[in-house]
C-alpha positions in Angstrom: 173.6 362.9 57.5 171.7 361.2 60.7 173.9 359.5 62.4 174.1 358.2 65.9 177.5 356.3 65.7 181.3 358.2 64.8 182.0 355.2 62.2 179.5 356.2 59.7 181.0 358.5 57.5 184.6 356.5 57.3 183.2 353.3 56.3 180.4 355.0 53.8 183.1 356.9 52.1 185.6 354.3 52.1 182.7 352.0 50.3 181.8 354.7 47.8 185.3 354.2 46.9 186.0 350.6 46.9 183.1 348.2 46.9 182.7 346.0 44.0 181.0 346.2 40.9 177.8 343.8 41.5 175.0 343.2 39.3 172.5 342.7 42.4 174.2 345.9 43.5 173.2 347.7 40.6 170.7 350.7 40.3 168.3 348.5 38.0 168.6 345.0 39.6 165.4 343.9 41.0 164.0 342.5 44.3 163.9 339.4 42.8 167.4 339.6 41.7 168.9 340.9 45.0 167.1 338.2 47.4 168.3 335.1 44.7 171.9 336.6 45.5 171.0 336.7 49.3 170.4 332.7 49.0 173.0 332.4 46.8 175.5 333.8 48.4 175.3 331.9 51.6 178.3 329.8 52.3 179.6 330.1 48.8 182.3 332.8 47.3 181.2 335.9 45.2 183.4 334.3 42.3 181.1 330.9 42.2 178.2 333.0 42.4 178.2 335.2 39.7 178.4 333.4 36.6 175.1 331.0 37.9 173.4 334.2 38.9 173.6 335.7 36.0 172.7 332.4 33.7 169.7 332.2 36.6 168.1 336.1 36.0 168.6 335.4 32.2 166.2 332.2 32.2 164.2 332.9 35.1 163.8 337.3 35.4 161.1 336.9 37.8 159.6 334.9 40.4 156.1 334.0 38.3 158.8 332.5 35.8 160.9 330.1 38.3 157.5 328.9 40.0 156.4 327.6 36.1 159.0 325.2 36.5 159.3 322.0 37.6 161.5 322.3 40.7 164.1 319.9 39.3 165.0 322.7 36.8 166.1 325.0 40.1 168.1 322.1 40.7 170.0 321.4 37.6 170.7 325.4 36.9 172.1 325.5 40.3 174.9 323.6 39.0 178.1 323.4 41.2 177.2 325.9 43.7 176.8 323.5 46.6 173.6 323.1 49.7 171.6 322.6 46.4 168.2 322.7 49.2 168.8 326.5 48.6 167.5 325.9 45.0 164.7 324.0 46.1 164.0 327.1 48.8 164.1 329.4 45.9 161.4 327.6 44.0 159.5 327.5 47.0 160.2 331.1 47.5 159.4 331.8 43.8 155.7 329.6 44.1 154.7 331.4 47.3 155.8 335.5 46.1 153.4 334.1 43.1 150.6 332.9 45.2 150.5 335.3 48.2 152.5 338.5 46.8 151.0 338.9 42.8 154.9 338.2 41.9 156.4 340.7 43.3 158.7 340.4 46.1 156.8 341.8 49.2 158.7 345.1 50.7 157.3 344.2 54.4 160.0 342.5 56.4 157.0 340.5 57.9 156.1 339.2 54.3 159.8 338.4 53.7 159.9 336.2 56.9 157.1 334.4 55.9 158.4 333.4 52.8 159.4 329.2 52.7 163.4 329.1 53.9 163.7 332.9 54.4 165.3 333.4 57.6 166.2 336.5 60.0 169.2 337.3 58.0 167.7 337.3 54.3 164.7 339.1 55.3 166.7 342.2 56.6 169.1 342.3 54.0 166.1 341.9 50.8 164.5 344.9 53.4 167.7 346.9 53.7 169.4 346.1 50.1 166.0 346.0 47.7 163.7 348.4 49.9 166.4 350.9 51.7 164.5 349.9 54.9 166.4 350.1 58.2 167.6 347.2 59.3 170.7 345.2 61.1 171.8 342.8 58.9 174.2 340.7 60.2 176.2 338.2 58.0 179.5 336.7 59.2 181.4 339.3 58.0 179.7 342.2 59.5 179.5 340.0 62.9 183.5 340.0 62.4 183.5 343.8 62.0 181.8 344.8 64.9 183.0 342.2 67.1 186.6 343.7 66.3 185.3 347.5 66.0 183.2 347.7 69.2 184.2 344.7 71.5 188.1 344.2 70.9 187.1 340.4 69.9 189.1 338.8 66.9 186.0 336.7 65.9 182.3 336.9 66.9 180.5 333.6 68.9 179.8 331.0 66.9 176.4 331.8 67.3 174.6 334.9 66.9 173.6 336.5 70.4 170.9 339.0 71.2 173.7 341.3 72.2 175.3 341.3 69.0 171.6 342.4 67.3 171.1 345.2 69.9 175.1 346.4 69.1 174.1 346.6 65.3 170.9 347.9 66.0 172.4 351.1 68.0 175.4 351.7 65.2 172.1 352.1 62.5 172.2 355.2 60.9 168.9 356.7 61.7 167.7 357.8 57.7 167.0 354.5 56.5 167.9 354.6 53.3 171.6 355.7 55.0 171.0 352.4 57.2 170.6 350.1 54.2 173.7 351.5 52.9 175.7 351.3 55.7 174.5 347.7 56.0 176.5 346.5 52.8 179.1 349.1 53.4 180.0 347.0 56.5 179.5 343.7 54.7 182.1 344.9 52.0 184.3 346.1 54.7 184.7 342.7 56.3 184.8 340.9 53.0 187.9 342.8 51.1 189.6 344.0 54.6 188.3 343.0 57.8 188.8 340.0 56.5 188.9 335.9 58.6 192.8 335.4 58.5 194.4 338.2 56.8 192.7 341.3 57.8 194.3 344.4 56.1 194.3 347.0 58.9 195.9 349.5 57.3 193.6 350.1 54.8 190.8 350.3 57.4 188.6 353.3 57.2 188.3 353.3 61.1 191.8 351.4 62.3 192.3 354.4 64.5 189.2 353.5 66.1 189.5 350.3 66.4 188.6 348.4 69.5 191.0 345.0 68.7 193.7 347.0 66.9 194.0 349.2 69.9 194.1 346.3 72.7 196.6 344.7 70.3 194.7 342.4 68.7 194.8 339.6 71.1 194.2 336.2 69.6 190.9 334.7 69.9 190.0 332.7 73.2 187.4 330.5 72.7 187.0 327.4 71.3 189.0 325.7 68.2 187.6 327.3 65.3 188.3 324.0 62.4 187.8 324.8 59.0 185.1 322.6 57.1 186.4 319.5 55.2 185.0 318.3 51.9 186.9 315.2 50.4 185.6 312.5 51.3 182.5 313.2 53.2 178.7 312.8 52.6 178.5 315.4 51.1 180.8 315.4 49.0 179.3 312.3 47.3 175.8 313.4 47.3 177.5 316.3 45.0 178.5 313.5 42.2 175.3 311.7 42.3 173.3 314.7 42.0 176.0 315.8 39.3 175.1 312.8 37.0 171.3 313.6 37.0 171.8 317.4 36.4 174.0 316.3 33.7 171.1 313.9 32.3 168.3 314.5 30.1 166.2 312.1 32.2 166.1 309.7 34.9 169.1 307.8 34.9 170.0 303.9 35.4 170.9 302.9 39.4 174.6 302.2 37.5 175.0 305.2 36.6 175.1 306.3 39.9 177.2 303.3 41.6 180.3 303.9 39.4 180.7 307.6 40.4 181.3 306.3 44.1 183.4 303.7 45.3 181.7 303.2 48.8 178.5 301.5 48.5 177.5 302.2 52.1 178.3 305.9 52.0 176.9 306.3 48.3 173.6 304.5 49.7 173.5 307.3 52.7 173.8 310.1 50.5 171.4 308.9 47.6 169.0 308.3 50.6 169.9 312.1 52.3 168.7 313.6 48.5 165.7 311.3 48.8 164.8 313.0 51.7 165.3 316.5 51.1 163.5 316.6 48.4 166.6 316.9 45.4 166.0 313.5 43.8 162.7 311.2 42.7 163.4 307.2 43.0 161.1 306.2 40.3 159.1 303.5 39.9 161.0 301.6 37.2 164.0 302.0 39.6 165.3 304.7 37.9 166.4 308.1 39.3 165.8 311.6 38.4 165.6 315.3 39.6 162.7 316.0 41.4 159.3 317.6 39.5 
């Protein structure tokens, strides 16, 4: 094995034994099937994820087949999930793979950025994950890992730096297809062990290793690092408005809406927030619906 970093062959061996059992990780799952979990899988738990993607590959197998929808659709099958604009990105996605790519999801990590609401992080991990390309992909767990592995940091900076790409670009195993499989082997690493608040060191493949474990893993010094709320914000009521036109089989009554939150000006904001991204259709009748 090409290697040109020492934690290679712990952390590959230590996934070969312990990573999940994941559909999108499976021998037969598709392009199509691994970047939908990409999107999917932003900001939302593997446990939410996998019953929607699952009902998702059953009704729409392809891109060609999402794009013959009406967008609205990707919006009612996204369900619960939450940042429904990731299902209106995915039909986006879906139209221009049909258009530009013949419906295939391109290999080229070019063509991948290209795509509508495909960032630098989704096009390196549909190039490493669906392709075996070589690739730093770095999600917030792997920024974790190798900000405790290599720098002795409890946490990475809030926001990725250049120097954090050029650290995960030298750790790459040189064979690519090595690369894209260290890649998730890192992800899974940070996700069952390296983990936010309760990392298990013990059961880390490279704690001998490890830069934080060995300076004692000093706390974090940087800013407050607060948790996202949820009850009672904006979007938290834009959630239970779109909830009641998913749940419809057409537009729906202004009433309908006003009784599922008390606070007229807030409900107003968020109804107008979905307006404007694109996740609901004020009709002419007054009526409401999911966009087409």
């Amino acid at each position: 094995m090409k290697s040109n970093s020492a934690y290679t062959e712990p952390i590959l061996d230590w996934y070969e034994k312990n990573a999940r059992d994941l559909p999108w990780r499976a021998p037969d799952a598709t392009p199509w099937g691994i970047l939908v979990s990409e999107i999917m899988l932003q900001q939302t738990p593997v446990s939410r994820v996998l019953p929607v993607w699952r009902a998702w590959m059953n009704r729409w197998p392809t891109p060609a087949a999402l794009a013959a929808e009406p967008s609205g659709e990707a919006v009612r099958a996204w369900g619960r999930l939450g940042y429904p604009r990731r299902a209106l990105r995915l039909h986006e996605t879906a139209r221009a793979i049909t258009e530009r790519h013949r419906g295939e999801v391109p290999s080229s990590h070019a063509d991948l950025l290209a795509l509508p609401g495909i960032g630098a992080y989704t096009a390196a991990a549909v190039a490493s994950f669906a392709f075996g390309q070589r690739h730093a992909v770095l999600d917030t767990n792997v920024r974790r890992v190798l900000a405790r592995l290599i720098s002795g940091e409890e946490y990475p900076p809030r926001s990725q730096t250049k120097a954090e790409v050029k650290r995960a670009e030298s750790l790459l195993p040189l064979d690519p297809p090595t690369a894209a499989r260290w890649a998730v082997a890192v992800m899974e690493l940070g996700a069952l062990v390296c983990t936010a608040r309760t990392p298990r060191c013990v059961d880390c493949p490279v704690f001998a290793t490890c830069a934080w474990q060995l300076a004692g893993r000093p706390a974090y010094d940087g800013p407050p690092r607060r948790g996202q709320t949820y009850a009672g914000t904006d979007r938290q009521c834009r959630g239970r408005l779109l909830a009641v036109l998913r749940d419809a089989d057409g537009p729906v009554e202004k009433a309908a809406l006003d009784v599922v939150w008390s606070d007229a000006l807030q409900r107003e904001r968020a109804l107008d927030a979905l307006i404007a991204d694109g996740l609901v259709d004020p009709l002419e009748d007054g009526r409401y619906a999911l966009p087409t």
